[in-house]
N, C-alpha and C positions, 0 to 999 in steps of 0.2 A: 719186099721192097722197102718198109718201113723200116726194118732195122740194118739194110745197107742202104741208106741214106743217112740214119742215123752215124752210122761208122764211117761214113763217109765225113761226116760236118763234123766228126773229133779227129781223124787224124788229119784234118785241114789244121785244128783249133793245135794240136799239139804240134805240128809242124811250122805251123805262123808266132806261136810262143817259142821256138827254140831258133826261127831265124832273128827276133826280137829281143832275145835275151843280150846280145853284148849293146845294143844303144842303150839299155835300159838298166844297166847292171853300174852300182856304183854307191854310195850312201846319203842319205839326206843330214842335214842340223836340228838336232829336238833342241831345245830354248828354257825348256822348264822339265820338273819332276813330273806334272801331270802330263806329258806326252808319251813316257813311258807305259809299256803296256803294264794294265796292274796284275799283279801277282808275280811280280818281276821277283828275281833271286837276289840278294845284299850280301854284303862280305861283312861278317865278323875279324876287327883286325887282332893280332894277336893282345893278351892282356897287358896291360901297366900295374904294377904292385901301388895301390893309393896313394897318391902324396909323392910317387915317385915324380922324379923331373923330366924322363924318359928312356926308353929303351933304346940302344942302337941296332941297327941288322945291319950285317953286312949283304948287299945285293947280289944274285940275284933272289927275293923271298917269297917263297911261295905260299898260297893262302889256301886253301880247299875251299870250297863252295859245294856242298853236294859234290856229282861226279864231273864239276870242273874247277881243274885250278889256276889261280891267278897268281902270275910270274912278276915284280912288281922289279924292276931294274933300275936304279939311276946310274945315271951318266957320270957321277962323282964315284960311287962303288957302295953308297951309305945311305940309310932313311933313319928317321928317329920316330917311336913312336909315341905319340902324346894323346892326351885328350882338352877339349876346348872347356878352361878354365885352368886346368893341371898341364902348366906347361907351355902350354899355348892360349894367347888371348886376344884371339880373334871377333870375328861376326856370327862363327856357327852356334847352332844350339847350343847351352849346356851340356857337355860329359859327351858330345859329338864324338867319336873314335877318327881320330888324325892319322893318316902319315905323312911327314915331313920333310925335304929334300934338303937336310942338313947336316955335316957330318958333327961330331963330338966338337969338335973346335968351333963350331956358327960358320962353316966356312957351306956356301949352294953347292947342292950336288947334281941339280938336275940338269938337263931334262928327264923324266919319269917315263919310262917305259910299262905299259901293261898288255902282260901276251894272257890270252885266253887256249888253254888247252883244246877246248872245245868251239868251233868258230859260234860265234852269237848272232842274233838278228838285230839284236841292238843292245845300246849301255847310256847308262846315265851316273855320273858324280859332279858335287861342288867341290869348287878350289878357290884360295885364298895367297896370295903374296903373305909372307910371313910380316913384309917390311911393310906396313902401311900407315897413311897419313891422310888428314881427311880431304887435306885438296889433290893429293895425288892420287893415279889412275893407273888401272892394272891393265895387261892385257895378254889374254888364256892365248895358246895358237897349239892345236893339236889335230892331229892328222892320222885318220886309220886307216888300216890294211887289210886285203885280205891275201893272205900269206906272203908273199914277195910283189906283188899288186898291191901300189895304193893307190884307195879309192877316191880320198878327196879330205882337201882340208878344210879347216872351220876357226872361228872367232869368235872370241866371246871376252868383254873387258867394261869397264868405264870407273865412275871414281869410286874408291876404294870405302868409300861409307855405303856403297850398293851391294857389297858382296859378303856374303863368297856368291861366284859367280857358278852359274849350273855349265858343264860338258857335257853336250849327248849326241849320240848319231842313230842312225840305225840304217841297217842295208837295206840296199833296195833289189830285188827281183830275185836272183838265186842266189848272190853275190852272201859272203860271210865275215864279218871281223872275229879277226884272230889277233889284230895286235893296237892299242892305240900310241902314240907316242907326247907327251904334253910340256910343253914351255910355257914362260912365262915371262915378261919383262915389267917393272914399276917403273913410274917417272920422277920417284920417290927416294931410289937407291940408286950407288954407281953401279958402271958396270960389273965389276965384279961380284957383286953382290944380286943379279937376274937370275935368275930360276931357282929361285929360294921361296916356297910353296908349300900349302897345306894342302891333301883331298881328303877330303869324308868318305864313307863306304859308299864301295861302287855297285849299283843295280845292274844286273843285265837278264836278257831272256834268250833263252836257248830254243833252237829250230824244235819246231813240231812236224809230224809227217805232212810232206810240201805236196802241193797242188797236182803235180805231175804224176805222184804213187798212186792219187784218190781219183783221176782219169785212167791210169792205167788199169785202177779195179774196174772201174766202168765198162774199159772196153772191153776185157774179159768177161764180163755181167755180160754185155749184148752178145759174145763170142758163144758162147754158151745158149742163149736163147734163140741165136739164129741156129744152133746144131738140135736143139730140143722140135723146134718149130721143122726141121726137115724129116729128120724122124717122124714125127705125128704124121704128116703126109704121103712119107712111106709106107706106113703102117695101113 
């Protein structure tokens, strides 16, 4: 009796979590680095030869991470790669690793697209307006997906002596990002001149075995114990 009741109260518990799953599915806003879970995975972006002014790529670039890769796309066709002091002089650390949404000419190339090969539980990067000015104000707007589903969008900005400003999200319930997309506008530059932008290396953390696999060994544990437990009684 005890262990179908037991079985009883988890296939409640797993059938009340899968009619729960689409209100509940979607991503929240991290704010900071320290909301990131730690031991998160970071991109190494490709090298700059010292002293150089920068690299161009043409988009879309792909970056390896371990066994996922980060597909780095702008909207222009172009990134430049710099580091903070070489190149670019911004807010970030020293020798910070950049990419830039700039073509050869200073002409913005963005918006920045970043697809993850492998969907993520969450990511985190800072970003900086290239154009900045201490009384003018930036402000981030980036919106992730999980695959052709987006899940929601976010903000993040204020005056430009505040930044670089931190992007994070991370998913909620079973939901996964596979893509974020990021803009940017200054109050500081014309139009033509918006989505012209530094990100630093991106953190993110890949799904570990989910909730649902570590019940489903369960039930198979009592599955088992209720056929051990009827045998003995046969016996």
């Amino acid at each position: 009796m005890f262990y179908r009741n037991v079985l009883a109260s988890l296939t409640l518990l797993l059938l009340g979590l899968a009619m729960a799953a689409p209100a509940r599915a979607g991503a929240i806003q991290l704010f900071s680095p320290a909301m990131l879970t730690p031991g998160a995975a970071t991109t190494d972006y490709p090298n700059v030869t010292p002293g150089f002014v920068g690299t161009i790529f043409n988009t879309p670039l792909v970056v390896p991470v371990g066994a996922t890769n980060l597909i780095f796309t702008a909207a222009g066709g172009q990134i430049i790669r710099f580091d903070q002091g070489v190149g670019f002089f911004g807010n970030f650390a020293p020798g910070t690793e950049l990419i830039v949404t700039e073509n050869g000419s200073g002409t913005a190339t963005g918006p920045l697209a970043i697809d993850f090969s492998t969907g993520v539980l969450e990511f985190g990067l800072s970003a900086e307006n290239v154009f900045t000015d201490a009384d003018a104000t930036s402000l981030f707007t980036f919106t992730v997906f999980n695959g052709a589903t987006q899940l929601a969008t976010f903000t993040n900005g204020g005056l430009d002596t505040l930044g670089p400003f931190f992007l994070g999200a991370r998913a909620t319930f079973d939901d996964r990002i596979t893509r974020v997309i990021i803009s940017a506008v200054s109050s500081s530059v014309a139009p033509g001149d918006q989505n012209n932008f530094a990100v630093g290396p991106v953190s993110f953390v890949v799904p570990e075995p989910t909730t649902m696999v570590l019940l489903g060994t369960g039930l198979a544990g009592i599955a088992a114990a209720r056929r051990r437990k009827r045998q003995s009684k046969a016996e």
